[in-house]
Residue, then its C-alpha position, 0 to 999 in steps of 0.5 A: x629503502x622500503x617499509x616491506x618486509x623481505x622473505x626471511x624477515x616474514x619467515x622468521x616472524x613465523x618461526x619465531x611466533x611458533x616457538x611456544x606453539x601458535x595457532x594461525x590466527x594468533x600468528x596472523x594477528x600478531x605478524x600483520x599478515x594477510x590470511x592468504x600471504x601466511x597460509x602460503x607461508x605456513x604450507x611452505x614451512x609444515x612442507x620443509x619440516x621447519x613447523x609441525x602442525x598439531x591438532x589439539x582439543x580446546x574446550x570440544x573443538x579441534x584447532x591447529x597449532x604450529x610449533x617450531x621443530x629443531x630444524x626450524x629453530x637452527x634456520x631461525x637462528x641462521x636467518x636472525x645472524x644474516x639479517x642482523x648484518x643488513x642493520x650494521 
């Protein structure tokens, strides 16, 4: 079997690096993407109602952060049980 991940897998990554808020590059970094693979990931997700992207002021300058809504906390929750079934 390969190394890569699957969808889920990179989608629940995401989700589960936004449930405190994130902003892109602390996702970027910490879920080994690449900026182009992450922000059709986080376009897909802000799209579907499963992130909400916030502009926030952090010293003068505006950043985006990304933060988990309930919808998206219920897919993470469903994504994490299927997944789990793949390591028995």
């Amino acid at each position: 079997m390969n190394n890569r991940r699957c969808e889920f897998e990179i989608i629940s990554t995401i989700l589960d690096l936004s449930k405190n808020g994130a902003k892109k590059t602390e996702i970027l970094y910490k879920g080994n993407f690449s900026h182009t693979r992450l922000k059709g990931y986080l376009t897909f997700l802000i799209n579907k109602n499963f992130v909400e992207e916030k502009t926030i002021q952090d010293n003068g300058q505006s950043s985006n952060l990304y933060i988990i809504t309930n919808r998206g906390k219920n897919l993470l929750i469903d994504i994490n049980k299927a997944l789990s079934h793949f390591d028995e």
